[in-house]
C-alpha positions in Angstrom: -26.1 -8.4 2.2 -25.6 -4.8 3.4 -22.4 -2.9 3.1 -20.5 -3.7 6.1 -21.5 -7.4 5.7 -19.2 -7.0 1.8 -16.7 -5.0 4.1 -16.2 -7.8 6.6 -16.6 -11.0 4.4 -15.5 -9.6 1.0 -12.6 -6.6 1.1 -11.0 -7.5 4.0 -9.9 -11.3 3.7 -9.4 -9.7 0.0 -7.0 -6.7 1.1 -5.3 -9.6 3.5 -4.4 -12.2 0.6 -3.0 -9.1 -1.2 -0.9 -8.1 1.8 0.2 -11.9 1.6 1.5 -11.9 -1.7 2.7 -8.9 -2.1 5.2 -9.1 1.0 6.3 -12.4 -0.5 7.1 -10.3 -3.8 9.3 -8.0 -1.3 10.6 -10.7 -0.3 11.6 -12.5 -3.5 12.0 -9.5 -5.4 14.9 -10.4 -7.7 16.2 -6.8 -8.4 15.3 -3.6 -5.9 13.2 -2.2 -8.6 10.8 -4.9 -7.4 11.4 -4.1 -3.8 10.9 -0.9 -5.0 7.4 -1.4 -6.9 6.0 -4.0 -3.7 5.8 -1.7 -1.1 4.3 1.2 -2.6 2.0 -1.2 -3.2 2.2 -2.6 0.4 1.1 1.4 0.9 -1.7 1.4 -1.6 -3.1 -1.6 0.1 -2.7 -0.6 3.9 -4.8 2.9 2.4 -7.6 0.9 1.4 -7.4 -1.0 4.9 -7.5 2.5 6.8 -10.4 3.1 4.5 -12.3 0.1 4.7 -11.6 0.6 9.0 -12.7 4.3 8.5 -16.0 3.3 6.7 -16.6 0.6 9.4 -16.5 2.4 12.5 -18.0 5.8 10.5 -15.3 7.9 11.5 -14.1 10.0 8.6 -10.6 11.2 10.9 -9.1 7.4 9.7 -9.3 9.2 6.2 -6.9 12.2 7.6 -4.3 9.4 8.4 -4.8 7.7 5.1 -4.3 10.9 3.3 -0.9 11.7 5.5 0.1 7.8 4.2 -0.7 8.5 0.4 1.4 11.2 0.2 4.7 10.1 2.4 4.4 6.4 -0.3 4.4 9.0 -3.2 7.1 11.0 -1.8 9.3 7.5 -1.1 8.9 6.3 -4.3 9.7 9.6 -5.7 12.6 9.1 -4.0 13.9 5.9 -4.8 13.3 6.2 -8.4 15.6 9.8 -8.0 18.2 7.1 -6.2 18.1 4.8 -9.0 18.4 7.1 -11.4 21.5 8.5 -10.4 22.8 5.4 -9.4 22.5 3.9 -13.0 23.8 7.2 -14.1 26.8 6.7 -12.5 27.4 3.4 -13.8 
């Protein structure tokens, strides 16, 4: 089993169960906190698609684009948890 046979059969259908579940935990989420905590991961996970993709078609540009997606997830969650700060500040 070479590399892009593990890609294929093994990460992806992986990566896509963990899209699943997660979105139903965005869904659910009880409190936005949760919300809050699912799609950065929903980010994490679609950065290791674009990586995965990036390593299957061997072009290393996908990587740019998943770089550009790290950093505006950090910067949202950076900004929500500002938001829910000063909203339970307020309280």
């Amino acid at each position: 089993m070479n590399l892009h046979n593990y890609l294929l059969y093994f990460i992806l259908p992986v990566l896509s169960l963990a899209t699943i579940l997660v979105f139903i935990r965005f869904i659910k989420g009880p409190n936005i906190g949760d919300r809050i905590i699912s799609l950065d991961l929903m980010v994490t996970i679609g950065i290791g698609a674009i990586a995965v993709y990036s390593m299957l078609t061997g072009q290393s540009t996908f990587l740019d684009i998943a770089m550009v997606v790290a950093l505006i997830g950090f910067l949202s969650t950076v900004a929500f948890s500002y938001y829910l700060q000063k909203r339970n500040n307020n309280d």
